[in-house]
N, C-alpha and C positions, 0 to 999 in steps of 0.2 A: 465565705469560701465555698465553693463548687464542690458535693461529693457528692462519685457516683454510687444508685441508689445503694447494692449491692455492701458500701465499705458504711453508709451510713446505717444499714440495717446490723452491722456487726457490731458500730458505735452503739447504738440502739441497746442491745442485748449487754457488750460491757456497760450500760448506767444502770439495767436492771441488776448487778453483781452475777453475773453469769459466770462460773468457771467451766462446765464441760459442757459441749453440745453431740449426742451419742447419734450415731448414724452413717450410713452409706450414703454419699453424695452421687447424684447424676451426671450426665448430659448439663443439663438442665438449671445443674447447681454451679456452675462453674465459674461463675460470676462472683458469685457467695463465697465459693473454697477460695478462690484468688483472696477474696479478702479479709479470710479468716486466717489464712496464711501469719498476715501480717499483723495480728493480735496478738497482745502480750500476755492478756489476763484471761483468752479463752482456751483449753483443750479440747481438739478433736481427740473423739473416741471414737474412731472405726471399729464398726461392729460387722460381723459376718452374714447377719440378716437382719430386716428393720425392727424385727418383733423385737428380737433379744434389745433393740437402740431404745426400743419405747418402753419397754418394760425397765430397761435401767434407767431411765430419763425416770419415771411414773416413782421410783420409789427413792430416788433422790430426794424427788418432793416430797412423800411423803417421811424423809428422813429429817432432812432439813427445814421444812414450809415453804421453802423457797420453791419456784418453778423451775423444773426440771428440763431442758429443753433435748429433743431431737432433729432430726434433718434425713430427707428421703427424696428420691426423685420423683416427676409423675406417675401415672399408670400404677402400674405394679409396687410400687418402693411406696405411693400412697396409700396403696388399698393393704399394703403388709402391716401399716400403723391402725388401723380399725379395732384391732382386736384389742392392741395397745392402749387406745383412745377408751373403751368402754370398761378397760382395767380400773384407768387415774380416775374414770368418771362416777364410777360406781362405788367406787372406793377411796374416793374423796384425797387424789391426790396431785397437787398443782401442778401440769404437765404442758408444754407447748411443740406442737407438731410445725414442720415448718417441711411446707413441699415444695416442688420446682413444678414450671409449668411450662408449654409453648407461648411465642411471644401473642400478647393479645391483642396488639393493635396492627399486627401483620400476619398472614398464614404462609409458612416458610412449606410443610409438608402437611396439606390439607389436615386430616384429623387424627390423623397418626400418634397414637397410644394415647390419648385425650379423652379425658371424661371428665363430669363434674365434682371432681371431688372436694368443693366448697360444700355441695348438695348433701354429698355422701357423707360427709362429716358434722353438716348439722343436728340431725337427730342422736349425736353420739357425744358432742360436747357443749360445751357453755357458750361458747362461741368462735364463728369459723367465717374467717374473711379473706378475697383474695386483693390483693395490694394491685391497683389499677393505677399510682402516681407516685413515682419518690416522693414526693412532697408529704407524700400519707404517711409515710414509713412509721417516722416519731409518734405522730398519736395511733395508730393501731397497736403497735410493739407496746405502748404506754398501756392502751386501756386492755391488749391482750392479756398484759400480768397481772395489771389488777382485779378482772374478772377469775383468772386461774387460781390467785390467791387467796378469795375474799370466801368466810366460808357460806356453803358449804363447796372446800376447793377441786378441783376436778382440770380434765382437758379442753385447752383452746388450742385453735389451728389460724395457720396464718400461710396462703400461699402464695410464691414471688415469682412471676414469670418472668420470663429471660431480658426481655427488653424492658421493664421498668426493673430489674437487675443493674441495669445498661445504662438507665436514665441518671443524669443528675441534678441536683437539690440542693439548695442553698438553706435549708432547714437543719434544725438539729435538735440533738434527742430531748425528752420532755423530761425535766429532772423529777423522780420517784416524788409519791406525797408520802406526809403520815398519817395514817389513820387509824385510830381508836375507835374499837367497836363498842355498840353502845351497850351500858348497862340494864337488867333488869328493874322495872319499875318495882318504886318500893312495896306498895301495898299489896303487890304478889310476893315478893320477900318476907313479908307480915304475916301471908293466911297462910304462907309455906313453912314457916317458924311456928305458927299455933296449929296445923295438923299434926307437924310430926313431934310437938310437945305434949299435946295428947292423944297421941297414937298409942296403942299395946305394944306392937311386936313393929315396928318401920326395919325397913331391909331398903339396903342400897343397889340399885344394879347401874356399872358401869359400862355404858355401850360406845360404837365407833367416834361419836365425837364428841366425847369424854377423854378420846387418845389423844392428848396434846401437852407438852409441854408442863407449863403453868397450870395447865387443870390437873394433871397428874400430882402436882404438889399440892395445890389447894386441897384435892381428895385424899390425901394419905392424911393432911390435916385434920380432914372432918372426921374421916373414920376412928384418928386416936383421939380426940377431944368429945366425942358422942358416944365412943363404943356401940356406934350401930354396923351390925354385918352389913357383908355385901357380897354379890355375886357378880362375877364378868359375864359380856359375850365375847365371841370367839376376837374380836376387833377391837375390844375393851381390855384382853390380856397386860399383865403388868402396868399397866396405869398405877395400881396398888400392888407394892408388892405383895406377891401370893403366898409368900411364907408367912404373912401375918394371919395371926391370930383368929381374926373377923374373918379370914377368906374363906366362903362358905362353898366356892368350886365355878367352875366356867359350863356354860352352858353350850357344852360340845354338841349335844342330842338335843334332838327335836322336844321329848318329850319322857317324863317318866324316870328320870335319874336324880341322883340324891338331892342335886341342886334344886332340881325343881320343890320336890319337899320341904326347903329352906323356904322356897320363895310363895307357898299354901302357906308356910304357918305364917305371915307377914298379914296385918290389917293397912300396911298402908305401905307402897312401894315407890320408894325416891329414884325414879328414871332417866341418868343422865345420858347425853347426847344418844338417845335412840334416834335410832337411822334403819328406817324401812327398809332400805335393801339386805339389812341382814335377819335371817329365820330368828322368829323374838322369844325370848325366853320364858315369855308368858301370853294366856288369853284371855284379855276380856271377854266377860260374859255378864249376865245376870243371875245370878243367882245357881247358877250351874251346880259349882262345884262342893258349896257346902249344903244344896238341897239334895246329894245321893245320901246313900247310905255311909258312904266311905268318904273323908273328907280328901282323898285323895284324886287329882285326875284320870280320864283312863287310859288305856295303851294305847293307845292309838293318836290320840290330842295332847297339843305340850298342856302344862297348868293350867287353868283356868282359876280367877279370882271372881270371888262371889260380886255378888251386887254393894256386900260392906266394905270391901277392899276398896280405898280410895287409891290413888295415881296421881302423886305430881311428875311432872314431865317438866324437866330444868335443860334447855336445852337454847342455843345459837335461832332455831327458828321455831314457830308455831308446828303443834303436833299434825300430821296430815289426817283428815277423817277417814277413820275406819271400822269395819262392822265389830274387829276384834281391840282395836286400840283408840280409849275415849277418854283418858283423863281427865280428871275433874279440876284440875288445876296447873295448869303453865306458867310458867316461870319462864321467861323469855329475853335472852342478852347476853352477855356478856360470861361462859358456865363459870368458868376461875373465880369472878367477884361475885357469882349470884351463892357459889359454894364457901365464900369467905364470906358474905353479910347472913349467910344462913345459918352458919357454925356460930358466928359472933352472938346471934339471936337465940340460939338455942343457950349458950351460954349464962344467958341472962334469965333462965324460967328454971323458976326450982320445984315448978310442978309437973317435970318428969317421971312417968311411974311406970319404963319400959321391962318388959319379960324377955329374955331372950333365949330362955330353956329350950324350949325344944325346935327352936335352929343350933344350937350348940348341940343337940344329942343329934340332932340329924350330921352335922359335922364332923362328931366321932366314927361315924358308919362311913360319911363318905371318906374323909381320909385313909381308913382304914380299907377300905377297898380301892383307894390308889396306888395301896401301898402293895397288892396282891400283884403278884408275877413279877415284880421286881427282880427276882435271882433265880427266873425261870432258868433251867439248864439246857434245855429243847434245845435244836438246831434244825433246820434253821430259825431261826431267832423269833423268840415272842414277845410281838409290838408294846409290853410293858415291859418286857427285859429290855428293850432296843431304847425305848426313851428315858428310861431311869440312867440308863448307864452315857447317853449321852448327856442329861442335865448334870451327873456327876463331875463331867470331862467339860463342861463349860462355865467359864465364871460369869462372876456377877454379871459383868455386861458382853460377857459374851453371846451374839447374834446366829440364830439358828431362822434360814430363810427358808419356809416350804413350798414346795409347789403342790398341789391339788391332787390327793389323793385319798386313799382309806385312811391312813396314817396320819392324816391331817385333823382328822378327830380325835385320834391317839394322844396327839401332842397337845390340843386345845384343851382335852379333860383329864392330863395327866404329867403335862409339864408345867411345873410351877413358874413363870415368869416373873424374876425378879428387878425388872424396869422395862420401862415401856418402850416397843418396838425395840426387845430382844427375841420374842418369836413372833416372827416375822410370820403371817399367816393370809389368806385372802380368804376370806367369807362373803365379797359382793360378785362380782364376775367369778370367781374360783376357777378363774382358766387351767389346763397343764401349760408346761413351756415356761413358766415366770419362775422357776426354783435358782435356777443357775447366774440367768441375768441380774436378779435380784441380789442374791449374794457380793455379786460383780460390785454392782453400785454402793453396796453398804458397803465394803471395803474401801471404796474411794473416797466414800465421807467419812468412814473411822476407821482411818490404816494402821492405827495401833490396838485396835479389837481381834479377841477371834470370830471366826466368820466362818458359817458352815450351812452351806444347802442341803437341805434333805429333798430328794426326788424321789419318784417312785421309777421304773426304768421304762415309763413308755412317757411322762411326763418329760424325761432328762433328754430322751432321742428327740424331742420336737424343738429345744436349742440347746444340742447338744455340741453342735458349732461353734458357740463362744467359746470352749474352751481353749480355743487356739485365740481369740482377744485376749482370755484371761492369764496364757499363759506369756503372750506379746509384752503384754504390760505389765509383768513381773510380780503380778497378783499373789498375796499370802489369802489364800483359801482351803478350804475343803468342801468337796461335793460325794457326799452318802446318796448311792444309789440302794434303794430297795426293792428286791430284784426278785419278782414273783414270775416274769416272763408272761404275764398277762396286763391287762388294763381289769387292776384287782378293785378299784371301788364299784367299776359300774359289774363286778361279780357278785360283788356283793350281796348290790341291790338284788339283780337276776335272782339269786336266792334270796334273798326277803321276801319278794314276789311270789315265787315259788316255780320259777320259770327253769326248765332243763339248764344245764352248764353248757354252753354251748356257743361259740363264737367269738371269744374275746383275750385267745392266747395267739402268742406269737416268739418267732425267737427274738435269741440276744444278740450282739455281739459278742465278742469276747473283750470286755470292758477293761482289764489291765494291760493290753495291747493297743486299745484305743487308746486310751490315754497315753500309753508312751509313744502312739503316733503325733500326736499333738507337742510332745515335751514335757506332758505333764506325769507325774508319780503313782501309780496306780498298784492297789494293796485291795486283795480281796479276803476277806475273813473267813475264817476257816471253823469257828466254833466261838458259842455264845461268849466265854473265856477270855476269846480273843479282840472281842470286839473295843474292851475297854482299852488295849494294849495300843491296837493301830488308831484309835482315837487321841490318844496320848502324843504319840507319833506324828501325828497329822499335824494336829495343833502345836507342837514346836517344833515345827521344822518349816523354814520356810519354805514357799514354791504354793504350784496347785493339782494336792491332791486328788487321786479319785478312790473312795471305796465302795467294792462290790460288797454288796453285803443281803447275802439271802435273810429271805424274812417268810415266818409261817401267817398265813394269815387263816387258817384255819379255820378258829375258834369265833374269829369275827361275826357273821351271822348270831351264833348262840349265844355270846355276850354282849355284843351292843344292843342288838335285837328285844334278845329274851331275858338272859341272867339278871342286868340290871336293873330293868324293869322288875322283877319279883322279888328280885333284894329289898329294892329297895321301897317297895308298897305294902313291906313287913315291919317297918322301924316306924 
């Protein structure tokens, strides 16, 4: 049977189990929307601009595994998905862009809003093709998802011009394979089993792709059958729950906070899914840091681990070479089964004879200074009173999405995540813009969660437009605005620097007016008191809230900066 290409590119996408495709369709797409029309198993999600489509596409993926897809016209509705595309990419989340083009084998209106955006999109994803034959359709769509999927997962693009849209094809789709990823070879399971059997002090750190699933079980397994600590990065959050025992803290700061002190006293550190794009919790060196005077590193440099510090690196691929990261042992496959044959192995050596004092007393000090500003009374509100009082108001799996800002370090060294990807955080692109959209999409893969974006308020005004999608579709959300009426991280830094204050306020709306223009419930707090009250509020009541919610950022500078730092180079 004859179909044309347009209804087999939709078949296409239902064999890959595609339920939403988020996007603004063109001109261009029209071909496509007719025959998405008449799909049973797919949802259009019209969104009000392409970022917010990609950005909820990007973290579908990275909810699900599955690939996430979008849809955009050319031109303009292509080049809106870029920023989208280096989101999924960099942050390892299976993503398909899907554009429309002018026809290619006729020119209807010379070059009119035409560019290359196969070109453009190369250097930004894994892979980007534009479909020159119905007949292609099947195996492009095929090997697009597998590529998106496979890790490490990221964005692929695929774009359909109008007249192979038009075309038809007596082909059909390529049914899905299965694949099993391979295991780690044993005799690295063997020297990774007899390092950290006779190791002193071994520390776990779990990094970005460590966050998965089945590795997140596998690693709560090791950490209770070993009792060896462990620390997160910011993209490693609740893999392990962070109320256990062993959680020795998230490595929010570059350098110089209590975690890092966990991760000096370590002779030998178990590396899982490290991934270069995010700031690393530690540096190799040679002999650096235990030939000072002070075994500690300095203010300025995250950790540094001497020359006796070994490093295994258990991870999906080979370590990349670098001047600061050289492990002296890889482990390479399959992390879930390489952290079950390694638990299993340790199991079996009874000449374990680990210390783990003084990461435990470093432990005391840090919990104990997360636990400080907790029932700050200040108004406007102090970013340890603001996150304490929201973990209070969220359950276990309840989903806190942020979008990029000061605060976003707040939450990574001071909200304890108790399952993984419930704070939702970006550490590789760390665009603004992705708080709101994001939320969006976790709600649609767990519509019986609570679900809450934290924005900063210049963050939330660059898709602050979805909120008429989110309120279209009958979304249970909330969105906390924190409302400094500046663009408060890069203040920050300016003072870090030491740079005049100068350049980087602006106003607001009036944000409980916006929101009731849109349909949505808008509740601005009025004192620290109050903040726990409209949280309550928010979260059982359905609809989609918004709260204004001043926040002091003060202190910022003096204690990320400086305080912690001298705290903590006294214990």
């Amino acid at each position: 049977m004859m179909l044309k290409g347009s209804d087999l590119f939709v078949k296409a996408l239902e064999n890959e189990g595609v339920e939403y495709i988020f996007g603004i369709p063109g001109e261009e797409n029209l071909d496509f929307l007719d025959s998405l029309s008449r799909s049973k198993k797919i949802r259009l999600i019209l969104t009000r601009h392409e970022q917010g489509a990609g950005f909820m596409a990007a973290v579908y993926g990275r909810l699900t595994g599955k690939t996430g897809v979008c849809i955009a016209t050319l031109g303009p509705g292509a080049t809106n998905f870029t920023t989208c595309a280096a989101y999924a990419q960099l942050g390892g989340m299976p993503m398909m862009m899907i554009t429309g083009q002018k026809p290619v084998k006729k020119s209807k209106q010379g070059r009119f809003q035409i560019l290359d955006v196969v070109e453009m999109m190369k250097p930004i994803t894994k892979y980007a093709q534009q479909l020159v034959a119905a007949d292609n359709i099947p195996s492009r769509v095929r090997e697009a998802f597998r590529i998106a999927e496979q890790e490490k997962p990221g964005a692929v693009h695929l774009e359909l011009p109008e007249d192979i849209a038009d075309e038809h094809s007596d082909e059909l789709p390529i049914p899905v394979s299965s694949v099993r990823r391979s295991v780690a070879e044993n005799k690295s399971i063997i020297a990774a089993v007899e390092k950290i059997a006779t190791a002193k002090s071994p520390i776990l750190v779990v990094g970005a792709g460590g966050n998965r699933k089945l590795t997140s079980n596998m690693l709560t397994e090791f950490v209770d059958s070993t009792g060896i600590p462990f620390v997160s990065t910011q993209l490693g959050k609740g893999v392990i729950d962070e109320r256990h025992p062993l959680f020795m803290g998230c490595a929010a700061l570059s350098a110089s906070d209590y975690v890092h002190r966990a991760v000096e006293a370590a002779d030998l550190i178990i590396n899982v899914g490290h991934d270069v794009i995010e700031k690393p919790p530690f540096f190799m060196a040679h002999g650096t840091a235990r030939d000072h005077e002070s075994s500690h590193s300095s203010d300025d440099d995250p950790v540094l681990v001497s020359e006796s510090t070994q490093v295994i690196h258990v991870s999906f691929s080979p370590a990349e070479v670098d001047p600061v990261y050289f492990p002296q042992l890889e482990v390479i496959g399959d992390i879930a089964n390489a952290i079950w044959q390694i638990k299993n192995g340790l199991a079996e050596r009874s000449d374990k004879h680990w210390d783990f004092s003084r990461m435990m007393e470093v432990k005391t000090f840090h919990d104990k200074n997360i636990a400080d500003g907790c029932n700050d009374p200040r108004f406007p509100i102090y970013p340890q009173r603001l996150v304490a009082d929201i973990r209070k108001a969220m359950p276990d799996d309840g989903m806190i999405c942020l979008d990029n800002g000061v605060y976003k370090i707040w939450f990574a060294r001071n909200y304890p995540a108790h399952e993984s990807n419930t704070c939702m955080l970006d550490n590789a692109l760390a665009t603004m813009g992705a708080g709101l959209p994001s939320a969006m999409a976790s709600h649609l893969v767990y519509p019986d969660r609570k679900v809450m974006a934290v924005c900063g308020d210049g963050g939330f005004m660059m898709n602050s437009q979805e909120l008429e999608t989110a309120v279209r579709l009958k979304m249970n959300i909330t969105c906390l605005i924190l409302n400094d009426s500046s663009y408060g991280m890069i203040r920050w830094k300016q003072a870090n620097m030491g740079f005049e204050d100068w350049g980087l306020e602006y106003g607001n709306p009036d944000f409980i007016k916006y929101a009731e223009s849109y349909g949505a419930i808008g509740h601005r707090v009025n004192s620290s008191e109050n903040l726990s009250k409209t949280l309550e509020t928010c979260l059982s009541t359905p609809g989609v809230h918004l709260i204004d919610c001043p926040v002091d950022y003060s202190e910022n500078d003096a204690i990320l900066n400086d305080r912690i730092k001298e705290d903590s180079s006294k214990i």
